[in-house]
C-alpha positions as a printed NumPy array, in Angstrom:
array([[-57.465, -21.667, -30.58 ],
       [-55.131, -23.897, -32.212],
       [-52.817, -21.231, -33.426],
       [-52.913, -20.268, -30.342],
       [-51.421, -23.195, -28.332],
       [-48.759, -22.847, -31.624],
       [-47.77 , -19.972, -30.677],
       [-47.275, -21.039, -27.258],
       [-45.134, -23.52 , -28.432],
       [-43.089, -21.565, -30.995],
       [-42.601, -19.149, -28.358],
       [-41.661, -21.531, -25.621],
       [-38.761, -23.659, -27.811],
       [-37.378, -20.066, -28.907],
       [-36.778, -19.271, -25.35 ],
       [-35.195, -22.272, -24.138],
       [-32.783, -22.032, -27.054],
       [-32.172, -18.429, -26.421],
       [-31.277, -18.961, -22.711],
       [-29.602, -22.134, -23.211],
       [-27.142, -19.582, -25.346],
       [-27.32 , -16.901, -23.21 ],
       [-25.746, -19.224, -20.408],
       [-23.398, -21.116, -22.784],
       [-21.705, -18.631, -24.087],
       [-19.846, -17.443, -20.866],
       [-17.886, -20.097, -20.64 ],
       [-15.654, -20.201, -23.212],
       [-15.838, -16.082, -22.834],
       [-14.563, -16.455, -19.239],
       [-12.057, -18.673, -20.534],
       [-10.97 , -16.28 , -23.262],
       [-10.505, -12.887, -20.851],
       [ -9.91 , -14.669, -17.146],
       [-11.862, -13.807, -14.154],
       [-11.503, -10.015, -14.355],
       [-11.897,  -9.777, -17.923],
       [-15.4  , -12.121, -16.595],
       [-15.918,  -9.561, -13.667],
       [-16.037,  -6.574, -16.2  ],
       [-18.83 ,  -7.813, -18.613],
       [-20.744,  -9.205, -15.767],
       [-20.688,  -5.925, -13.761],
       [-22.751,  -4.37 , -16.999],
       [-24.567,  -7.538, -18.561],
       [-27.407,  -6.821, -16.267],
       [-28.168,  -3.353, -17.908],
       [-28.763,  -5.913, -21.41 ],
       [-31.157,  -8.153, -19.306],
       [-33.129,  -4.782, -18.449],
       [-33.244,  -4.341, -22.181],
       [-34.271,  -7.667, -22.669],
       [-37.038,  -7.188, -20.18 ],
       [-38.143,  -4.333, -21.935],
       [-38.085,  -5.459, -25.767],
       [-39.066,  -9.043, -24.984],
       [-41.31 ,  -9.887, -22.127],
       [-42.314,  -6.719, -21.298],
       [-44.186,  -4.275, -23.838],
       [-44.213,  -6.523, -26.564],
       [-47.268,  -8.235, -24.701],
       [-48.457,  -5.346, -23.649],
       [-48.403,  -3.778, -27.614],
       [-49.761,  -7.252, -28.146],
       [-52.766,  -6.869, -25.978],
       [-54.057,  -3.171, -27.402],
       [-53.57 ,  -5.008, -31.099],
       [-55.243,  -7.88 , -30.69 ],
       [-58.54 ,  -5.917, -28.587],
       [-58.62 ,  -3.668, -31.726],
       [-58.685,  -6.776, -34.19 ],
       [-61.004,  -8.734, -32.191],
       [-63.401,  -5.74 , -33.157],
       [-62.524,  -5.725, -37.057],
       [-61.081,  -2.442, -36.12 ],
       [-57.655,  -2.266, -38.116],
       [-57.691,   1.25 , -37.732],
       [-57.838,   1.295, -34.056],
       [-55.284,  -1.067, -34.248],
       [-52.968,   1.129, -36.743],
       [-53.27 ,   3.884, -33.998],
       [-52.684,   2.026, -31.196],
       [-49.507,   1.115, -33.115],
       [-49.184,   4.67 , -33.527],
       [-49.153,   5.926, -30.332],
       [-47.225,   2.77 , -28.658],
       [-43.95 ,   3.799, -31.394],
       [-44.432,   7.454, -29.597],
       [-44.719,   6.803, -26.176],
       [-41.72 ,   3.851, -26.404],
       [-39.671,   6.314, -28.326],
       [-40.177,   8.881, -25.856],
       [-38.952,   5.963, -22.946],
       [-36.204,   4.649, -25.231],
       [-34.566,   8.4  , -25.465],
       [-34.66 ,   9.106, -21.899],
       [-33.556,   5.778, -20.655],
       [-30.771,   6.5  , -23.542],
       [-30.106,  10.156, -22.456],
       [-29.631,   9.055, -18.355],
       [-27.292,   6.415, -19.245],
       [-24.914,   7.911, -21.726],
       [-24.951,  10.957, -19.514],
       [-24.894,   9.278, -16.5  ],
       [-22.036,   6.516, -16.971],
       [-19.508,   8.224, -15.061],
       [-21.431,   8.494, -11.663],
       [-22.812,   4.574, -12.524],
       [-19.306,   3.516, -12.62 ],
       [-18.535,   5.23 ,  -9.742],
       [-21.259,   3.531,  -7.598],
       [-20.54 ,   0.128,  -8.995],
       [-16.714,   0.695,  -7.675],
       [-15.178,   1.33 , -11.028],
       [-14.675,   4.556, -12.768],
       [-12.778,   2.363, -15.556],
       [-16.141,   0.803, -16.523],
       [-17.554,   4.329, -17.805],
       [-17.332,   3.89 , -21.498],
       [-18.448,   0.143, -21.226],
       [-21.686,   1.813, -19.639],
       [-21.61 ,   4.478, -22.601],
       [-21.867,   2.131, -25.109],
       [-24.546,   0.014, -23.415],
       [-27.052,   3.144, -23.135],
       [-27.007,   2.856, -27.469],
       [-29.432,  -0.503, -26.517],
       [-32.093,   1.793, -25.311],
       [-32.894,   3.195, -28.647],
       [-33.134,   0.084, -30.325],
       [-35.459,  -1.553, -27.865],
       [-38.522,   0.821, -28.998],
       [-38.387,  -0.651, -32.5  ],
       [-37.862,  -4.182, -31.564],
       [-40.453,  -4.473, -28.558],
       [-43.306,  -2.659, -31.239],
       [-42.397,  -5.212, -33.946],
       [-42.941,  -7.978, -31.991],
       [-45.613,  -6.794, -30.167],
       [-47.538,  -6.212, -33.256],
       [-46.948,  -9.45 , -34.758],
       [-47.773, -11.084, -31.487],
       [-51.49 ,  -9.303, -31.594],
       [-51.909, -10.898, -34.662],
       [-51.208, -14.126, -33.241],
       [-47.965, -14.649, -35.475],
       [-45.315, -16.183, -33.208],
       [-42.689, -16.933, -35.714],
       [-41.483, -13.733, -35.87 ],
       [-40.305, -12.929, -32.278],
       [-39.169, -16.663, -32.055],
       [-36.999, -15.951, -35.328],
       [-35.598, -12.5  , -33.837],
       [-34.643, -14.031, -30.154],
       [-32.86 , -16.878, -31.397],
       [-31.204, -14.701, -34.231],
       [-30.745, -11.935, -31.776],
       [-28.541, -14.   , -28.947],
       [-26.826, -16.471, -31.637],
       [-25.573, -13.136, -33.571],
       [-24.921, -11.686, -30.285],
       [-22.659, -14.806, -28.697],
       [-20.81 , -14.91 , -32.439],
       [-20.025, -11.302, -32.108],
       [-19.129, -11.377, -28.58 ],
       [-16.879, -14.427, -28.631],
       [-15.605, -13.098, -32.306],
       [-15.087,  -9.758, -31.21 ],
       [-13.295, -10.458, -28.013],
       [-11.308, -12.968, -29.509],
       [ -9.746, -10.51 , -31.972],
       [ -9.245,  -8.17 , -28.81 ],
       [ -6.92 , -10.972, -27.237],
       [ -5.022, -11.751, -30.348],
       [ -4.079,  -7.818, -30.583],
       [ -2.85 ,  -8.116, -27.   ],
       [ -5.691,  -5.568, -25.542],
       [ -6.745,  -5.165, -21.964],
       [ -9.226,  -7.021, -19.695],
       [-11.496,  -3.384, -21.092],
       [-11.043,  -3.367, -24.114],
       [-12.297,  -6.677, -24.15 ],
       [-15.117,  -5.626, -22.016],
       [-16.101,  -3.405, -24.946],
       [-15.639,  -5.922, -27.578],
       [-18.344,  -7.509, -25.721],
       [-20.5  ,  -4.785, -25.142],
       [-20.26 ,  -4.601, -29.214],
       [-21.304,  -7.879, -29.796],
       [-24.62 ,  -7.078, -27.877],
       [-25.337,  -4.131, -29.726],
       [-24.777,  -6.237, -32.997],
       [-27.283,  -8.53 , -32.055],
       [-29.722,  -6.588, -31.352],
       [-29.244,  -5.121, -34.37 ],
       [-29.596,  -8.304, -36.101],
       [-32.954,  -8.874, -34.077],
       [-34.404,  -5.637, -35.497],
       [-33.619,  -6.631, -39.383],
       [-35.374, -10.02 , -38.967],
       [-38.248,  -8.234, -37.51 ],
       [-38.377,  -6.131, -40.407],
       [-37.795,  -9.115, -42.765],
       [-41.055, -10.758, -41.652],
       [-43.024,  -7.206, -41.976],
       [-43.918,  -7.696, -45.68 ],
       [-45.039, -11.103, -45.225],
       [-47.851,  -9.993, -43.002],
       [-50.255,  -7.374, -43.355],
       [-49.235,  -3.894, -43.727],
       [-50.097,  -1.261, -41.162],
       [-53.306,   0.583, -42.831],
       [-53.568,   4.307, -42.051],
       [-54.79 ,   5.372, -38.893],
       [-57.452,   7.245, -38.41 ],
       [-56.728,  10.384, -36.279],
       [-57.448,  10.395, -32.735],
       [-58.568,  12.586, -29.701],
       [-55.587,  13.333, -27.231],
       [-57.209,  11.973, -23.877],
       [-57.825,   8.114, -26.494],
       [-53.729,   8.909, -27.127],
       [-52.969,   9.151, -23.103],
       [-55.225,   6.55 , -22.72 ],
       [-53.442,   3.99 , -24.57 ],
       [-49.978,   5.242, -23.394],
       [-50.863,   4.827, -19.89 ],
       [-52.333,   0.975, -20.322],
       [-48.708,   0.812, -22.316],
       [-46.947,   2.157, -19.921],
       [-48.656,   0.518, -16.683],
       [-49.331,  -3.332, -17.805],
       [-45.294,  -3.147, -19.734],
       [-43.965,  -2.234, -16.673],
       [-45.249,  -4.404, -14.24 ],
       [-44.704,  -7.193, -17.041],
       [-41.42 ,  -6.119, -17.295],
       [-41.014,  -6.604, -13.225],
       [-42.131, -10.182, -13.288],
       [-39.521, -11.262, -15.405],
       [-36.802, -10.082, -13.895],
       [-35.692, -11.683, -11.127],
       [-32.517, -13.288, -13.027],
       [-31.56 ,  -9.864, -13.744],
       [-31.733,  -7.169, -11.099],
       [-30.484,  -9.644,  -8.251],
       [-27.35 ,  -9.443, -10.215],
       [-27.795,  -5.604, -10.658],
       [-27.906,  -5.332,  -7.117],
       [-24.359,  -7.161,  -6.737],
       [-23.014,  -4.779,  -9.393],
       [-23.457,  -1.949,  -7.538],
       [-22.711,  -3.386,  -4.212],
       [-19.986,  -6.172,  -4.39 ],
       [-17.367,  -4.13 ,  -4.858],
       [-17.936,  -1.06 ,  -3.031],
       [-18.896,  -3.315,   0.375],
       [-15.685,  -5.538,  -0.12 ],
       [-13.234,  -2.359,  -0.315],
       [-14.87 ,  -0.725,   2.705],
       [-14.239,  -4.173,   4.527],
       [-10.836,  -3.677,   3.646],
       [-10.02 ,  -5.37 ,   0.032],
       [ -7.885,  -3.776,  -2.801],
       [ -9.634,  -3.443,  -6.184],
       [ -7.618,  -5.82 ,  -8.215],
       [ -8.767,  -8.576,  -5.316],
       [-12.072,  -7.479,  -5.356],
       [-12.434,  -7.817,  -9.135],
       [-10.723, -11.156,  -9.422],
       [-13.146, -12.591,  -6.408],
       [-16.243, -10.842,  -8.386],
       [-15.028, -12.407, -11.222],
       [-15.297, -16.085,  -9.351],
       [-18.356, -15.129,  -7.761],
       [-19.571, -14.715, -11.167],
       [-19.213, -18.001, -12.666],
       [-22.305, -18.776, -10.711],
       [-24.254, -16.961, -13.261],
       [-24.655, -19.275, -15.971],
       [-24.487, -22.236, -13.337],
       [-28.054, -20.52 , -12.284],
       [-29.251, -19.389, -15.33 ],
       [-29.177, -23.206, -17.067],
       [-30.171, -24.587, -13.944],
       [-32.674, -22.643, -13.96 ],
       [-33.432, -22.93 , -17.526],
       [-33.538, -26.926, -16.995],
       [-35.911, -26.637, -14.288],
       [-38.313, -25.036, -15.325],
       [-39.089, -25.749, -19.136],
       [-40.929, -28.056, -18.297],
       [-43.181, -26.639, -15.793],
       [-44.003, -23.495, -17.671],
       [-44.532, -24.962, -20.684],
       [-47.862, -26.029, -19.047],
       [-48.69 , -22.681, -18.041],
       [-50.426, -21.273, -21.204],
       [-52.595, -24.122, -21.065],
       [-54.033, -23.007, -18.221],
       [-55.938, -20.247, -19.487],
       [-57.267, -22.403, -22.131],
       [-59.094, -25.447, -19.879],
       [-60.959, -22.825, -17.78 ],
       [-64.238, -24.705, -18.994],
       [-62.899, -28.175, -18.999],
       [-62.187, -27.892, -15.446],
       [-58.389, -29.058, -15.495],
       [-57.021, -25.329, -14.345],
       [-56.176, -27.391, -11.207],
       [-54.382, -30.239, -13.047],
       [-52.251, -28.605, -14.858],
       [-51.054, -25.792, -12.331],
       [-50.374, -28.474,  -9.333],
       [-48.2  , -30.351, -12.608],
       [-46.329, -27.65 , -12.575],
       [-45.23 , -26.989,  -9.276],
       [-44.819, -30.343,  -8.468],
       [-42.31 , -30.521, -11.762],
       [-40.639, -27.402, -10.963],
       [-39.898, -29.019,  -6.968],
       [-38.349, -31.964,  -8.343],
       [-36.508, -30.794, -11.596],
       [-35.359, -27.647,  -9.464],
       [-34.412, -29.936,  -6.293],
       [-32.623, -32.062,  -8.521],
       [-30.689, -29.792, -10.284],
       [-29.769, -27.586,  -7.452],
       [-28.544, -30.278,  -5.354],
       [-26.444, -31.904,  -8.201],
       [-24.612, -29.028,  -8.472],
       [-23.842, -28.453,  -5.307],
       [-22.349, -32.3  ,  -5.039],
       [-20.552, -32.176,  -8.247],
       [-19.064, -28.321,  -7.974],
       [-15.703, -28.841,  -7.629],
       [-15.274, -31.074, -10.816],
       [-18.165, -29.081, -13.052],
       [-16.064, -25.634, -11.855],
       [-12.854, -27.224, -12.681],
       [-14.556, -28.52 , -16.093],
       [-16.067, -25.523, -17.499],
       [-13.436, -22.844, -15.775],
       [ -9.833, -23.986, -16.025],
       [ -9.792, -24.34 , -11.817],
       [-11.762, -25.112,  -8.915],
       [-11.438, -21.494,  -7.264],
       [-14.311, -20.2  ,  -5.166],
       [-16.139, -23.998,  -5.26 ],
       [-17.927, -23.164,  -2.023],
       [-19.196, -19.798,  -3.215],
       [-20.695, -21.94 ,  -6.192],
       [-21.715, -24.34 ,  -4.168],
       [-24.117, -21.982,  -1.794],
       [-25.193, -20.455,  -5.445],
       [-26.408, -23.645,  -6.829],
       [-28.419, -24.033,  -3.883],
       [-30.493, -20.641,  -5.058],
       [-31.368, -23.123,  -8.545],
       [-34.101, -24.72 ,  -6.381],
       [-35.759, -21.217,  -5.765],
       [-35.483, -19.514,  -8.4  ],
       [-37.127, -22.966, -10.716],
       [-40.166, -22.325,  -7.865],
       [-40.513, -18.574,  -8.173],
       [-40.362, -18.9  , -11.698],
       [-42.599, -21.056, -11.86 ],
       [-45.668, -19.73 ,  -9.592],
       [-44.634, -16.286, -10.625],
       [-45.616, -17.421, -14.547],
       [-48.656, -19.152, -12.803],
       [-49.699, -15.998, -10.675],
       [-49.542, -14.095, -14.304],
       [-51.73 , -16.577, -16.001],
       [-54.406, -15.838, -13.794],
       [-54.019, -12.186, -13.886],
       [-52.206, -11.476, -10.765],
       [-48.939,  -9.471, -12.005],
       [-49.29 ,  -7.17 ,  -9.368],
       [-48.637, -10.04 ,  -6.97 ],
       [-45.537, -11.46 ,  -9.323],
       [-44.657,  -7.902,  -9.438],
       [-44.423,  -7.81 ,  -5.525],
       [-42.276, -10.858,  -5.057],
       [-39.431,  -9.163,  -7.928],
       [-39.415,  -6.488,  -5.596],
       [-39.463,  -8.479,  -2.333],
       [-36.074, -10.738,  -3.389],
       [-34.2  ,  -7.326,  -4.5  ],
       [-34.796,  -5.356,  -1.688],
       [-34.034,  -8.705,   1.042],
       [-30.772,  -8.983,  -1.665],
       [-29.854,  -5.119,  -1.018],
       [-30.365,  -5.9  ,   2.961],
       [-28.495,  -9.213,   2.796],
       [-25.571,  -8.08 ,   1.199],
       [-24.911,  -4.866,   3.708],
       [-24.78 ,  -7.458,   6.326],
       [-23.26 , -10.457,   5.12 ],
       [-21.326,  -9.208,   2.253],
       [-18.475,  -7.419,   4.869],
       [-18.136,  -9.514,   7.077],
       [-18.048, -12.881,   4.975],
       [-16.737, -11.715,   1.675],
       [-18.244, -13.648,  -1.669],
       [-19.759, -16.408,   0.661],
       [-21.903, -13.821,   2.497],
       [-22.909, -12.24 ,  -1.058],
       [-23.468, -16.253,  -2.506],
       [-25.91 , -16.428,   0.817],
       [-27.575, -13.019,   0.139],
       [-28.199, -14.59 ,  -3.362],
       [-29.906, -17.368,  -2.383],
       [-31.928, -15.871,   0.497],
       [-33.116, -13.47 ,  -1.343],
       [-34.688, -16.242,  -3.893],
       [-35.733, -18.294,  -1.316],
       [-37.926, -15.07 ,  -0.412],
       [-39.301, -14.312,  -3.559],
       [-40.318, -17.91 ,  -3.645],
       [-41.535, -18.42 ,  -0.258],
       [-44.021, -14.841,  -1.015],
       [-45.068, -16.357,  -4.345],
       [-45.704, -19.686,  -3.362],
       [-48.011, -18.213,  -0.378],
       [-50.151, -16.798,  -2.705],
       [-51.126, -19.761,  -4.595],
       [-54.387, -20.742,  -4.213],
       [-54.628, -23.175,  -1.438],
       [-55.268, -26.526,  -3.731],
       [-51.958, -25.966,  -5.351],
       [-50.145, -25.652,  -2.189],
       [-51.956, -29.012,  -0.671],
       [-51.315, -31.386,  -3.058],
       [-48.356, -31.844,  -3.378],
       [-47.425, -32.403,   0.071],
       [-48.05 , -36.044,  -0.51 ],
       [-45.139, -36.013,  -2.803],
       [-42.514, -34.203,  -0.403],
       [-41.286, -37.084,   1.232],
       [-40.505, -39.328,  -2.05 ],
       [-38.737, -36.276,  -3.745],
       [-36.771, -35.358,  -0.624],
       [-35.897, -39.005,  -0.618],
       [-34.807, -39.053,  -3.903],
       [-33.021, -36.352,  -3.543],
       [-30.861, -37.527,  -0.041],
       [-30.566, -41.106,  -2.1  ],
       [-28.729, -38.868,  -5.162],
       [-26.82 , -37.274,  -2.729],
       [-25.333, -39.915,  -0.627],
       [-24.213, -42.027,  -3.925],
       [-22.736, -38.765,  -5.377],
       [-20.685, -38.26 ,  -2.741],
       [-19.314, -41.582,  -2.596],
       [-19.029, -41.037,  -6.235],
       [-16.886, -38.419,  -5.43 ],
       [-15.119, -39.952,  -2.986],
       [-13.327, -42.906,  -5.062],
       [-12.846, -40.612,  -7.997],
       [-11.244, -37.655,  -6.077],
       [ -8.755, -40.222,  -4.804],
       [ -7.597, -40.946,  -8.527],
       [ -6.158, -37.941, -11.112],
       [ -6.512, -34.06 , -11.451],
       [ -6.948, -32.056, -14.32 ],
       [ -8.972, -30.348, -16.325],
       [ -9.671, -33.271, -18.545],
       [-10.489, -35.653, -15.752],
       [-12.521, -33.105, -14.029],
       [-14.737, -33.073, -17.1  ],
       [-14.658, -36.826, -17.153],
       [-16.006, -37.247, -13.168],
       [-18.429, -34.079, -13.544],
       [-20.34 , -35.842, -16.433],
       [-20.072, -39.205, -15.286],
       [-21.16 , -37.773, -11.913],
       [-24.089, -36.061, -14.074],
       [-25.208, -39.252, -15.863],
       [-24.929, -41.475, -12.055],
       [-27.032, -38.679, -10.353],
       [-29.559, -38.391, -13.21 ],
       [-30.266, -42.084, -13.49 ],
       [-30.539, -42.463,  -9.297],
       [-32.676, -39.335,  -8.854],
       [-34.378, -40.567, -11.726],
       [-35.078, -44.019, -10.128],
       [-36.19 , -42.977,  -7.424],
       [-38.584, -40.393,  -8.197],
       [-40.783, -43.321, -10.657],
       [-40.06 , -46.026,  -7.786],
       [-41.5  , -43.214,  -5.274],
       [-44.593, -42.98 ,  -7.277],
       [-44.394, -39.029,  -7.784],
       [-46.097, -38.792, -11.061],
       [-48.843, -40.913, -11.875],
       [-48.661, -43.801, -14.885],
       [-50.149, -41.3  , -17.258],
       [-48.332, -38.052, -15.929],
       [-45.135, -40.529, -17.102],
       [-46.883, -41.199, -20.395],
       [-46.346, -38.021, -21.642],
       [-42.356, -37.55 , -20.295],
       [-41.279, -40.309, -23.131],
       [-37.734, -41.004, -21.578],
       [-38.824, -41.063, -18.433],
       [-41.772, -43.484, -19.087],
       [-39.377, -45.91 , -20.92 ],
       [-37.189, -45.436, -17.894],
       [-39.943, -46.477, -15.602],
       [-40.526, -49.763, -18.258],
       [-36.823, -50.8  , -17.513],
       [-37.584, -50.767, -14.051],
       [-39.622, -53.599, -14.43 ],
       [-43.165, -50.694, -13.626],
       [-43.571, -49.753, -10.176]])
């Protein structure tokens, strides 16, 4: 059991340091190509997260789960043959996925607005027949409960990818190419990682134990298998992709619903391209709130018999409400400066600022979707995916028109605060209950962070512009809001004296308050 919660672990640092990158990175990439140059790679970067989905969350646990039954039985040649017939049938997916994209770009381009993105889609459809490889390799190492592995390929895999995408692009600038070309320089530098994900995967297969021979099987064991791959990898897939078709949804509509209202192309692309700088904003918001609540998640399945299932999954959402309200409402305060900081202006700060309000829900659907899924409702995280893209798809035909990026910022965040509102109704009761005791100390905190940002704000708004001084007030604005919210939420009594214990800068925080 041991190398179990290890595993956990391993696999729970790799993906903070992989998202932490995957949100970093656009920064100094918007910086490079400018807010169209941002607007093209975002209009396609979600068609990557749906290969992420697939080659990472998705059936990698599922190839994970036929492996490990086999071995549980000291069957290695079920196991080879369940290998078997997993390569097939994600072969078989990875070639048609392929085949409708590369085929399929033109009319893809066309529906997200812009025929000029055709060969950016091309390229992307070469992802799909890596993915098969990838998502088996992991998944097999997984069902022998060796972690290092994936960890090793998804942090080699995104810091290959930003170095090639940031190299890449940066030689397209020097050479004086277009906002596209760019675009494709990008698009590259994905493919290169990925690439670079596969070879480390196939670096660690001679360290463990080689594949034996499988032993042939009947055709209706083969569709068997396939369809448990097929069926649990999909719905896996769903869950964890919230972060990715929301965007997907305002790649194919932005555009297209801002030049029926009435915009030209080059002004919807530049105001796409602002819009867009919410993305990372999100995404490490996001990130920050809630790697702390779902690293408690695995646990859960292990304390079934110690009776603590409760403990630990009330922890979590009561973390994920006040890392997630936290974070989502210093953003919006500090906007202006942390847009000015990380962007070269302060364009579109309000757009941001109704984004960063979607931070809070997305660090509670995360978080009760990951607890839904550890105890073996995916059907029901599943469901609340589904839920948040269809009320984005409704959202935006109504609000994108006739209030331009704002409307589409507000379609954003309802549609999160749906997903989370489903998913949080399907708790079980307990978790649901208890913390209501803690709502009015964390919303307390969180006004009492507010009011002294804003007069924060006030007196250093009134003193110098810049870039350099915007970095200066959004970090010192950081730090101020950090160490109030902070305060509060141990003067409040929101986690207990041992809940503190194991948070140890928080806990000596709480000691330099003198206790409670």
């Amino acid at each position: 059991m041991g190398n179990v919660w290890k595993g956990a672990a391993i696999l729970t640092a790799a993906a903070l340091a992989a998202k932490l990158l995957s949100a970093l990175y656009r920064v100094p990439y918007q910086n490079m190509v400018g807010d169209i140059g941002f607007y093209i790679y975002q209009q396609v970067y979600p068609i990557y997260g749906i290969v992420v989905a697939l080659s990472l969350t998705g059936y990698p646990v599922a190839v994970s789960k036929l492996v490990a039954e086999r071995l549980a039985g000291q069957d290695e040649a079920g196991a080879a043959a369940s290998v078997r017939v997993s390569l097939l049938v994600l072969s078989v997916l990875g070639v048609i996925l392929f085949a409708s994209l590369y085929l399929g770009a033109g009319g893809i381009a066309s529906a997200m607005g812009d025929g000029r993105l055709t060969p950016l889609v091309r390229l992307l459809s070469f992802s799909f027949l890596l993915f098969p490889p990838i998502a088996l390799l992991r998944g097999y190492f997984q069902g022998r409960h060796d972690m290092t592995p994936t960890a090793a390929s998804q942090v080699g895999e995104q810091f290959v990818r930003v170095t090639a995408i940031l190299g890449l692009s940066y030689g397209a600038v020097q050479r004086g190419a277009d906002v596209y070309a760019c675009g494709m320089a990008a698009v590259a530098g994905t493919l290169v990682g990925m690439a670079a994900a596969l070879f480390i995967l196939l670096f660690f297969l001679p360290r463990g134990r080689r594949l034996k021979t499988a032993d042939r099987t009947t055709p209706a064991w083969d569709r068997q298998v396939g369809r448990r791959l097929l069926t649990a990898g999909t719905v896996i897939c769903l869950t964890n992709m919230a972060l990715t078709l929301i965007p997907l949804v305002d790649s194919f509509l932005f555009v297209p619903l801002l030049q029926e209202a009435g915009a030209r192309l080059d002004e919807v692309q530049r105001l796409k391209g602002v819009y867009d700088r919410g993305q990372p904003l999100i995404q490490l918001g996001t990130v920050v709130g809630t790697s702390f609540s779902l690293a408690l998640v695995p646990l859960l399945s292990g304390v079934r018999r110690q009776g603590a299932v409760f403990a630990y999954g009330a922890l979590s959402i009561r973390l994920a409400v006040v890392i997630g309200l936290g974070a989502s409402l210093g953003l919006i305060c500090l906007i202006r400066p942390i847009n000015a900081m990380l962007f070269e202006n302060d364009y579109g700060s309000s757009v941001l600022a109704v984004l960063s309000a979607s931070v809070f829900f997305t660090t509670i659907a995360l978080t009760a979707s990951a607890l839904l899924q550890g105890m073996g409702r995916e059907w029901t995280a599943a469901a609340g995916v589904a839920l948040a893209v269809a009320g984005k798809a409704a959202l935006m035909h109504w609000l994108a028109p006739r209030f331009g990026a704002l409307g589409a910022a507000a379609a954003t965040t309802g549609a999160y605060s749906l997903m989370a509102g489903f998913l949080y109704a399907f708790l079980p009761r307990e978790y649901r209950t208890a913390g209501r005791k803690y709502m009015y100390p964390t919303v307390k905190a969180a006004v009492m962070m507010a009011v002294v940002l804003y007069g924060y704000r006030w007196l250093m708004d009134s003193s110098s512009e810049g870039r350099l001084w915007a970095a200066a007030e959004a970090l010192g604005g950081v730090a101020v809001g950090a160490v109030v919210y902070l305060a509060c939420i141990v003067k409040g009594r929101v986690f207990s004296e041992q809940e503190l214990a194991a948070f140890p800068l928080a806990n000596k925080f709480r000691l330099r308050l003198g206790g409670r």
